[in-house]
C-alpha positions in Angstrom: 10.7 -31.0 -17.8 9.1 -27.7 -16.3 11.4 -25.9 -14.1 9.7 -25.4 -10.8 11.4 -21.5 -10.8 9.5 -20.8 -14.0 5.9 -21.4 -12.1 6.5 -18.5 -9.7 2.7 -17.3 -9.9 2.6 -16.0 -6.6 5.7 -13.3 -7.4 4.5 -12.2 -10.5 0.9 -11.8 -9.4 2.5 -9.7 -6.6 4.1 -7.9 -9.0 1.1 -6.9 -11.1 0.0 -6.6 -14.4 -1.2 -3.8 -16.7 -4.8 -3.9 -17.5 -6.1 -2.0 -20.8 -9.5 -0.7 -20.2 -12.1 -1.7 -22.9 -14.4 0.9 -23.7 -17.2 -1.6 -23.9 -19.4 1.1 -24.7 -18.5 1.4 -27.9 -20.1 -0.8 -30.7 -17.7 -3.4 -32.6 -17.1 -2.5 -35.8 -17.1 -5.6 -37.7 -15.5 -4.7 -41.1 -12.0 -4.7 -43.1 -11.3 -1.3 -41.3 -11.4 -2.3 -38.0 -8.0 -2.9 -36.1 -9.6 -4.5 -33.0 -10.1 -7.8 -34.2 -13.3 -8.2 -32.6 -12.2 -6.9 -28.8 -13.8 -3.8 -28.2 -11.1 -0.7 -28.4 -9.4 0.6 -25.7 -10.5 3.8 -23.7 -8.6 6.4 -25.1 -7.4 9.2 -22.8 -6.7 12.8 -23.6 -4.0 12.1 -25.2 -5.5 9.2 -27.6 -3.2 6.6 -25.2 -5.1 3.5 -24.0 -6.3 4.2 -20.4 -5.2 1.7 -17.8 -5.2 -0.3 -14.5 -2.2 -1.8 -13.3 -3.1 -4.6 -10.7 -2.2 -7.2 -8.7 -3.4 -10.8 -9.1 -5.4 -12.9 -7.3 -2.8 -15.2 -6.2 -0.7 -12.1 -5.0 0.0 -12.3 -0.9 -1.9 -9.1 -0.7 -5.6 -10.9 -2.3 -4.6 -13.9 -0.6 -4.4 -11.8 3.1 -7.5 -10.5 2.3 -9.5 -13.2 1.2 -8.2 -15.0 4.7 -9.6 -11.8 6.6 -13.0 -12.5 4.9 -13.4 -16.2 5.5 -12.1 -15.5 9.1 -14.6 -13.5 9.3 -17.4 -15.8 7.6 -16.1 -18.7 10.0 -16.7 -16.6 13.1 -19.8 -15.7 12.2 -20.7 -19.2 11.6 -19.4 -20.4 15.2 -21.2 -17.7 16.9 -24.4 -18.7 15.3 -24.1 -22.3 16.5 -23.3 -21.2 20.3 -25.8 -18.7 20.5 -23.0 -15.8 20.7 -25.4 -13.6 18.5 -28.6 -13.6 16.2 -27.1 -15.0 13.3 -29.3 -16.2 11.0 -28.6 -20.5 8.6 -29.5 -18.1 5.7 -27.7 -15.4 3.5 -29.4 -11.9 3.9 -29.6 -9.2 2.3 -27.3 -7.7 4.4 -24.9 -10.1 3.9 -25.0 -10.4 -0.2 -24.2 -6.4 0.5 -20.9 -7.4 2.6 -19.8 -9.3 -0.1 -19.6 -6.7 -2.4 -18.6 -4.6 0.0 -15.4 -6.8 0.8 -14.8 -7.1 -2.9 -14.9 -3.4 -3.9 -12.4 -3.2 -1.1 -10.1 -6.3 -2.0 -10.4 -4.4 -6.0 -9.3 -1.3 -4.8 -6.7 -2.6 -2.7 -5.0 -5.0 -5.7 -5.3 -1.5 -7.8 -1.7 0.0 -7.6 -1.8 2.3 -10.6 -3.5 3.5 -13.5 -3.1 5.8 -16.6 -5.1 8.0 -18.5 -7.9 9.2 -16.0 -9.2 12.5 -15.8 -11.8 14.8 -13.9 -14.9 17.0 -14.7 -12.2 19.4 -15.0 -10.4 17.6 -17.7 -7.6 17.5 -15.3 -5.5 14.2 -14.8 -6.8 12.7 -11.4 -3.8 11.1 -9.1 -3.9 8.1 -8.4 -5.5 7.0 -4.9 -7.1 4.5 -3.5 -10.3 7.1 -2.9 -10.0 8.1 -6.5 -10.1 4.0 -7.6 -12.9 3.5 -5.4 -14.8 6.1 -7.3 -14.1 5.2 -10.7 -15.1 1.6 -9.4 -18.1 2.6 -7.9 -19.0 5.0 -11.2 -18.2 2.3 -13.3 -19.5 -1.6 -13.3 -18.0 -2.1 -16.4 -14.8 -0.9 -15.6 -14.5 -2.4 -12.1 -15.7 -5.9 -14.2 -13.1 -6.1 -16.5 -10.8 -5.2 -13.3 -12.1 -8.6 -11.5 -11.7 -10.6 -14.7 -8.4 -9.6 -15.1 -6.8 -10.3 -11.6 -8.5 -13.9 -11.6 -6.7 -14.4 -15.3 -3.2 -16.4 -14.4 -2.2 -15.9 -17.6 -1.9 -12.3 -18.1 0.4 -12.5 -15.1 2.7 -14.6 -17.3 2.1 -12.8 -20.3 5.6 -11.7 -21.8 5.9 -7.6 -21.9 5.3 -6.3 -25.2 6.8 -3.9 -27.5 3.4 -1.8 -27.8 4.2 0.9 -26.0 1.4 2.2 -23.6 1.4 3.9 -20.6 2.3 2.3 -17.7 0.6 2.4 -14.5 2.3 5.5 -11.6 0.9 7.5 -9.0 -0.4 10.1 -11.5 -2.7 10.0 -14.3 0.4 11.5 -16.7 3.1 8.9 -16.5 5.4 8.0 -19.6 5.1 5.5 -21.7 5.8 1.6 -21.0 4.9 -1.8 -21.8 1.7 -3.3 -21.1 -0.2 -6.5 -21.4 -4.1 -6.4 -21.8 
């Protein structure tokens, strides 16, 4: 029998994961020589240490708030429309495709609550902030892609901690070392 205690999704996606960033980038080697079994390598910072994302999931309370502010939102749209409470059009425009990316950069950078490894034009480690996120997000589709992936995968949020050390996620691009799932 499964112990219900052991199916705490919801703590451990509020807890967060650490995400390694795939340099997608770069071709896959597909020889003997190749440690990465076929996943692309990491994205190596400065100091040759996998850059990463530590963030929450989406069953966290934090994604779950926001997705309820966004379908509040969707809802009231949808009731002023039928009572004539504003212009609202039956069909999805433009406009609206753009608010949903919009609300999901935000939810992303919002369920970001660390990182590793990131640096500036000044080849300065770059604290971590939500403005800073939201750059690199914005910079980066492939980054901020394999960010959405990975807080809608359960399982990494029950993955057990490994003994590869990589840096962990802290409020500044220099942090020590510490387990990490990817």
């Amino acid at each position: 029998m499964a112990k219900i205690s052991s199916r705490r999704l919801k703590d451990r996606a509020e807890q967060g994961a650490t995400m390694i960033v795939r340099d997608r980038l770069e071709p896959l080697v597909d020889d003997e020589k190749s440690p990465y079994d076929g996943e692309f390598p990491p994205l190596l910072s400065r100091e040759g240490k996998p850059c990463t994302l530590t963030l929450l999931g989406a069953d966290s309370e934090t994604a779950k708030r926001l997705d309820r502010q966004r379908s509040a939102s969707a809802q009231n749209r949808v009731v002023a429309s039928m009572f004539g409470k504003s212009k609202a059009r039956a069909a999805m425009t433009p406009e609206d495709i753009a608010e949903q990316a919009q609300h999901d950069l935000d939810k992303l950078v919002t369920l970001t609550v660390g990182w590793y490894g990131w640096e500036g034009e000044d080849e300065e480690p770059v604290p971590f902030s939500a403005e800073a996120v939201r750059e690199l997000y914005e910079q980066d589709p492939d980054t901020r892609e394999q960010a959405l992936q990975f807080i809608g995968d359960r399982a990494v949020f029950f993955a057990r901690s490994s003994t590869l050390s990589v840096p962990s996620s802290s409020t500044s691009s220099a942090s020590a070392s510490a387990p990490a799932t990817a």
